[in-house]
C-alpha positions as CSV (number, residue, x, y, z in Angstrom):
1,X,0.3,95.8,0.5
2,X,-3.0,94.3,-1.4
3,X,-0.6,94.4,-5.0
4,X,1.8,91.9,-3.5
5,X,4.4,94.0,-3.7
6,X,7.5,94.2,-1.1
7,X,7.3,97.5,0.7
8,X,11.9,97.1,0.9
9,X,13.9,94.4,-0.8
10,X,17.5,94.9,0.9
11,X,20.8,93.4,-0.7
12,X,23.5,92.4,0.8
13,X,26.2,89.2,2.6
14,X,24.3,87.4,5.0
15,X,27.5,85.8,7.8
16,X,27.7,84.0,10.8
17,X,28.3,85.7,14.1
18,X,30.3,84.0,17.0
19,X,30.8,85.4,20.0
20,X,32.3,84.3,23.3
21,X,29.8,84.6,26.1
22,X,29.8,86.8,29.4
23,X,32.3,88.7,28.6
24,X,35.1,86.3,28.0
25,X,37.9,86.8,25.3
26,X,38.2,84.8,22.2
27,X,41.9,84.0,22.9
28,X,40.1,82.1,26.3
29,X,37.0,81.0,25.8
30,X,36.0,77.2,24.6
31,X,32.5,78.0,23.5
32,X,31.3,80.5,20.5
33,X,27.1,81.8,21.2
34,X,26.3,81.3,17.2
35,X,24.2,84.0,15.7
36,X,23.1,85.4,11.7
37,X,24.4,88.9,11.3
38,X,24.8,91.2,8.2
39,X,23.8,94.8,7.5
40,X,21.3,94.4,5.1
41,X,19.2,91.8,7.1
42,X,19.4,93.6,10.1
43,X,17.8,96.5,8.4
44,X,15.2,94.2,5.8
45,X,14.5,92.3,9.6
46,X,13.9,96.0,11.6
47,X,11.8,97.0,9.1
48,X,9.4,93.9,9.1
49,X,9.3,93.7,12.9
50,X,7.6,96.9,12.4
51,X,5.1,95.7,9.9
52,X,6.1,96.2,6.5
53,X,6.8,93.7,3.5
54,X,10.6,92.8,3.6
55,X,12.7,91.0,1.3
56,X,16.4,90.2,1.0
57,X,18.4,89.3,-2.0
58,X,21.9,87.3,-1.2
59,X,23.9,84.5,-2.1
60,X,24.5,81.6,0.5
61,X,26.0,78.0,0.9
62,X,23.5,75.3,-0.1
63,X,24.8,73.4,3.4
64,X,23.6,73.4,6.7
65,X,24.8,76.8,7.5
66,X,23.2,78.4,4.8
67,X,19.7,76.2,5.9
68,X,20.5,78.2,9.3
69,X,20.7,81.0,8.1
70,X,17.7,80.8,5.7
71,X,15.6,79.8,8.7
72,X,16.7,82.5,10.5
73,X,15.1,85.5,8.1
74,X,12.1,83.8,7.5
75,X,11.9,83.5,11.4
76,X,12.5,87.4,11.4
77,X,9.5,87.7,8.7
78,X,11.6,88.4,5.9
79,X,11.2,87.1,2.8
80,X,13.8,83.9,1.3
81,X,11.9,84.4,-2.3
82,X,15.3,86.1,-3.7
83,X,17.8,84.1,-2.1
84,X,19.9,82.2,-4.1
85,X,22.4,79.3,-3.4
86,X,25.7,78.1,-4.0
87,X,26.3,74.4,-5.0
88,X,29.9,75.2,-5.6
89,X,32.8,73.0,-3.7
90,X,33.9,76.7,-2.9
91,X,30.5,77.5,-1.3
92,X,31.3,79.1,2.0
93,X,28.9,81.1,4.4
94,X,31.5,84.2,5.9
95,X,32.2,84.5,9.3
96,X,32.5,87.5,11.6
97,X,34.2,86.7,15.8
98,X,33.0,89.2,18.1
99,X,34.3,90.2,21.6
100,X,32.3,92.1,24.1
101,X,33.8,95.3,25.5
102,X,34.0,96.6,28.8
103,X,35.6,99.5,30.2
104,X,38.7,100.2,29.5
105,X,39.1,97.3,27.0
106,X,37.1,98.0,23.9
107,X,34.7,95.5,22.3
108,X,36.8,93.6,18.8
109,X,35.8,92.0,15.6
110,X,37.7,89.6,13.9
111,X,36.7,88.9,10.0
112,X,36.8,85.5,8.2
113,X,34.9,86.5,5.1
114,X,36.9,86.1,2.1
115,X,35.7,84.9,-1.1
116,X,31.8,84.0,0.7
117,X,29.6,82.6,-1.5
118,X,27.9,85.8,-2.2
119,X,31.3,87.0,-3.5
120,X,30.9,85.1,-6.6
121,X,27.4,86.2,-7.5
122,X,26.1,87.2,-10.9
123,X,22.9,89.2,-12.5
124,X,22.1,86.6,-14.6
125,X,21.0,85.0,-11.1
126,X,18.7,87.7,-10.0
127,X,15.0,87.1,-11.1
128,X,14.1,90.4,-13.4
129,X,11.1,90.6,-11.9
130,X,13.0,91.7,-8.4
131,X,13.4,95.1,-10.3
132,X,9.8,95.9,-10.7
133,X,8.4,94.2,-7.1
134,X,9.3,97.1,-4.0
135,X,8.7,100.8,-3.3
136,X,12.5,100.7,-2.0
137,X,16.1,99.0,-2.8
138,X,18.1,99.3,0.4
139,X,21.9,98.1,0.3
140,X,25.2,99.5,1.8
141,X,29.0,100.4,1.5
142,X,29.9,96.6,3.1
143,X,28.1,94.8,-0.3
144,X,29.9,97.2,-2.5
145,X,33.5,96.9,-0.8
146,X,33.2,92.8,-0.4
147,X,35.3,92.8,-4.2
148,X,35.3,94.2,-7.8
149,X,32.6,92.2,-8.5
150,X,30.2,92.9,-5.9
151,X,30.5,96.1,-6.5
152,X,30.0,96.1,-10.0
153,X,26.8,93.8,-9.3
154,X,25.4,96.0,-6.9
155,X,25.9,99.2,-9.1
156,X,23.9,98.3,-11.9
157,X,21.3,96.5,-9.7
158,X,20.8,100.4,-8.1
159,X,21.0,101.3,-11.8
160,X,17.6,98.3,-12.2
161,X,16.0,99.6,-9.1
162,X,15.8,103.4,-10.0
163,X,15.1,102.2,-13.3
164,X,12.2,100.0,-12.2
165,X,10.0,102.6,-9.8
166,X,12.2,102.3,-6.7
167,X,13.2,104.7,-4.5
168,X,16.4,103.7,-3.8
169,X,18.3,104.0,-0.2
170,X,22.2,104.0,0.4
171,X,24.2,103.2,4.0
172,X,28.0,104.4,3.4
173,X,28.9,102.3,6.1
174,X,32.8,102.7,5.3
175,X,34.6,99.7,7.1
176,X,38.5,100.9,6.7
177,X,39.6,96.6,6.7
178,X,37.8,96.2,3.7
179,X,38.5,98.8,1.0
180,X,40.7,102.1,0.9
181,X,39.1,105.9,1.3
182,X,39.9,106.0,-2.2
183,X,38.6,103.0,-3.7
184,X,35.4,103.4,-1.6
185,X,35.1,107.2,-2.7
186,X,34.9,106.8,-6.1
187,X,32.3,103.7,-6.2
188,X,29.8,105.8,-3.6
189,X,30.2,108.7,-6.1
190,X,29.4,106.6,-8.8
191,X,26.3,105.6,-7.4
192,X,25.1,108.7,-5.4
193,X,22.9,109.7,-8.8
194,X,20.5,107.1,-8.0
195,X,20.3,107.5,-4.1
196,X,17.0,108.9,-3.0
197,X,18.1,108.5,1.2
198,X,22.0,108.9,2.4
199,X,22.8,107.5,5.5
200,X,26.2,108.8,6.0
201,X,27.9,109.5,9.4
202,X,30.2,112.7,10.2
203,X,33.2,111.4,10.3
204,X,32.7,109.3,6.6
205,X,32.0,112.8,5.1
206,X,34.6,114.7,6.5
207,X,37.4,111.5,6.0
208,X,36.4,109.6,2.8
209,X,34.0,112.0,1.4
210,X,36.4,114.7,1.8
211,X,33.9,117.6,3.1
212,X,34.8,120.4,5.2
213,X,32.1,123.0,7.2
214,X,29.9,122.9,8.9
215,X,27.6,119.8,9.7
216,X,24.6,121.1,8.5
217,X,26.2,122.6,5.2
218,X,28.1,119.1,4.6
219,X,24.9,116.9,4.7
220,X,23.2,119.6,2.6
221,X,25.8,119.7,-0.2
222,X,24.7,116.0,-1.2
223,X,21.7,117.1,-2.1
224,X,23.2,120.1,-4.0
225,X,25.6,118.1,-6.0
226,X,23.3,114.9,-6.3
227,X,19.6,114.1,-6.5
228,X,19.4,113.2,-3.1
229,X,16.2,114.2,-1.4
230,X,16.8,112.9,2.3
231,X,20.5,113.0,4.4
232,X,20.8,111.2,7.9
233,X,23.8,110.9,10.0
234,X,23.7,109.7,13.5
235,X,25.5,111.1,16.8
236,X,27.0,108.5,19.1
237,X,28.8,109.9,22.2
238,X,30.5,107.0,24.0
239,X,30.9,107.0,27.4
240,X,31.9,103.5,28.1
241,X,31.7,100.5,26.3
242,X,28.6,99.8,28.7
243,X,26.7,103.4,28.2
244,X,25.8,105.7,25.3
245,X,24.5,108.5,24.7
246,X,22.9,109.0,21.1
247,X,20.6,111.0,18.5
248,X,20.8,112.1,14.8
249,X,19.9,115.0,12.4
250,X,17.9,114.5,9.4
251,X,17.7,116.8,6.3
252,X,14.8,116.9,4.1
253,X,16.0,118.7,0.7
254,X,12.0,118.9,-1.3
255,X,11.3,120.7,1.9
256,X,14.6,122.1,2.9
257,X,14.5,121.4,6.6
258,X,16.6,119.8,9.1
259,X,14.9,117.5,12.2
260,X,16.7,116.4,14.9
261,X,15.8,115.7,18.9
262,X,16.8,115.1,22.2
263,X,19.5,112.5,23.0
264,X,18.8,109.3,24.2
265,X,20.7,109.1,27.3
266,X,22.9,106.5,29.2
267,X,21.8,104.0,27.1
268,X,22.8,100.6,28.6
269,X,24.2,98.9,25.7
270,X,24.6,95.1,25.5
271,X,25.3,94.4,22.1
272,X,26.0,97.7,20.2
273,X,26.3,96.0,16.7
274,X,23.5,96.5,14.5
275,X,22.3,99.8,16.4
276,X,23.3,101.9,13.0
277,X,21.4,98.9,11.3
278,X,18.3,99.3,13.4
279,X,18.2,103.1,12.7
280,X,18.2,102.5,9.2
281,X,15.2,100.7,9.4
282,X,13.8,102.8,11.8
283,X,13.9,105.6,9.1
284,X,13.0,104.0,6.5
285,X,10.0,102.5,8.3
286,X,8.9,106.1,9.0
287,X,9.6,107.5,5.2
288,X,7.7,104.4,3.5
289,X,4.8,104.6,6.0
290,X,4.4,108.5,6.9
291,X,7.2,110.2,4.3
292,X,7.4,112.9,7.4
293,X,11.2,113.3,8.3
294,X,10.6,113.9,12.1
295,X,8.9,110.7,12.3
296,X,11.3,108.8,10.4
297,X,14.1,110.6,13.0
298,X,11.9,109.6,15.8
299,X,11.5,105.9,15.0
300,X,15.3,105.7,13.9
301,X,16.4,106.9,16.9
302,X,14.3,104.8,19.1
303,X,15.1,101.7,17.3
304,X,18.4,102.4,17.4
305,X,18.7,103.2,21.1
306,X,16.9,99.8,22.2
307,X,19.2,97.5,19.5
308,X,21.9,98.4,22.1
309,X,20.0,96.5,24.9
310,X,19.4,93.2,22.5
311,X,22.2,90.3,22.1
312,X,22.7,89.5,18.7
313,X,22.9,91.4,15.2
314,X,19.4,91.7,14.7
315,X,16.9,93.8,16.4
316,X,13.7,92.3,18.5
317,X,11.5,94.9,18.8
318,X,8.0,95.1,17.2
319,X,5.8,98.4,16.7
320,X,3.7,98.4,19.6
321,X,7.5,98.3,21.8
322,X,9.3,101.2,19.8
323,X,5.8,103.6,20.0
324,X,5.8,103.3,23.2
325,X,9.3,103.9,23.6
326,X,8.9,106.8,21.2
327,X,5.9,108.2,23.8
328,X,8.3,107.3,26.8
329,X,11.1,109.7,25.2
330,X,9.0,112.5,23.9
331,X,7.4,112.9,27.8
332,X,8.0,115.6,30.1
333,X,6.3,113.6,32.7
334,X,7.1,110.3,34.9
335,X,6.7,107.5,32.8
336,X,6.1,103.4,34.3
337,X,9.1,101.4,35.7
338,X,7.5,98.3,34.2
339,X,5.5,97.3,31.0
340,X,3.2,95.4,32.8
């Protein structure tokens, strides 16, 4: 944008992903693959592979793992501007341990986050100028669960956003190991007033939300009882660990219509995490550039379905990959073996 301003800022705990390669089990294995993971960057990292201004705000270790980490997003072409670092003796970059699945045995996550540098963070440490700077304010249901005060941070930063022009954007994400369906019930509800996009999956609404119906009634009624303008929720059907099938619905309220498409079938997944990441950005890529809801469905749902074939947290593919896997889907015809 010619004005300078970020197109997304995202917010959210940056961690360190190790994994145990080829398939080996962390109780076995001797070596860990080391990767940067986290919900938000995946998303602000998405979004900027496909050509629009990202920024992410977050709190990390001023060590060598936090310089990792750093060098990681700006290799992604995200922004550092608003990152902000801990000189504590308790700075500490979390940790997530991931094991592959495959069929029968289901892939695992083991969590070694507690009290993270970004934990501790306060408002006085976010520039005010962040408020004013980006179309959209992305974050999720992981930055508000982390502890009390994350998620009274991340509330009145919402509270900032709205306040400052932004259309703001809200991932449930509900993780049952971090916070209750209580807990995590009553801080979404306290923020839903200032969510412009819902990303909310079926289950979520039906468990923690507490909504009964229909699907199309139950991604309807936040718009009804909130000023929601756009619902999404995703539909994964798992086959194996090693092949999905997927696709989503999307509900426009200003226009009060619902897009959805074809599955994306036998998907050969890799690396599933991040694939709900990727669709987020996929969307929101397709509101900030077109505001058309079958586009943004259409770009979620491709980014989504090629996360699944990329190692790592983070997605890899740019534009010019995703159209033409976009054209690829959307063809009744035979379409090339190779890109080449």
């Amino acid at each position: 944008m010619g004005d300078g301003r970020f197109d997304l800022i995202t917010f959210g705990e940056i961690m360190l992903r190790l994994s145990p390669p080829n398939y080996e089990r962390m109780t076995r294995g001797d070596v860990f693959d080391k990767r940067a993971g986290g919900s938000e960057l995946n998303v602000a990292s998405g979004v900027a592979l496909l050509g629009l201004r990202t920024g992410i705000i977050s709190r990390l270790p001023q060590n060598a793992l936090g310089t990792f980490i750093k060098n990681r997003i700006r290799f992604e072409g995200v922004s550092d501007d608003y990152l902000i670092y801990d000189e504590s003796p308790e700075a500490r970059l979390g940790i997530y341990y991931y094991e592959n699945g495959a069929a029968p045995r289901k892939p695992s996550i083991v969590y070694d986050r507690m009290n993270s540098s970004i934990t501790r963070i306060s408002l006085d440490e976010i520039p005010e100028d962040v408020y004013t700077s980006t179309r959209m304010f992305h974050t999720s249901g992981i930055t508000l669960a982390l502890n009390k005060n994350t998620c009274e941070v991340t509330t009145e930063m919402i509270r900032r956003f709205k306040e400052g022009g932004a259309l703001v954007s809200f991932d449930c994400n509900y993780r049952a190991n971090l916070w209750s369906e209580e807990d995590a019930r009553a801080a979404i509800k306290n923020i839903l007033p200032y969510v412009d996009i819902l990303f909310v999956s079926e289950e979520t609404s039906r468990r923690m939300m507490q909504k009964e119906g229909e699907l199309k009634d139950i991604m309807k009624s936040y718009t009804l009882e909130y000023p929601v303008k756009v619902v999404c929720t995703t539909q994964r059907e798992v086959i194996s660990p090693r092949k999905h099938n997927f696709t989503s619905t999307i509900y426009d309220a200003q226009r009060d219509e619902f897009f959805t498409e074809k599955p994306y079938t036998n998907i050969d997944v890799i690396d599933r995490i991040g694939s709900g990441d990727a669709y987020v950005s996929g969307v929101l890529y397709g509101m900030l550039k077109y505001n058309d809801g079958q586009k943004a469905l259409a770009y979620g749902n491709a980014t989504s379905s090629v996360k699944n074939t990329i190692p790592g947290d983070l997605p890899a593919s740019d534009l010019r990959e995703i159209d033409s896997i976009i054209r690829n889907h959307q063809s009744d015809g035979p379409t090339s073996e190779l890109n080449r």
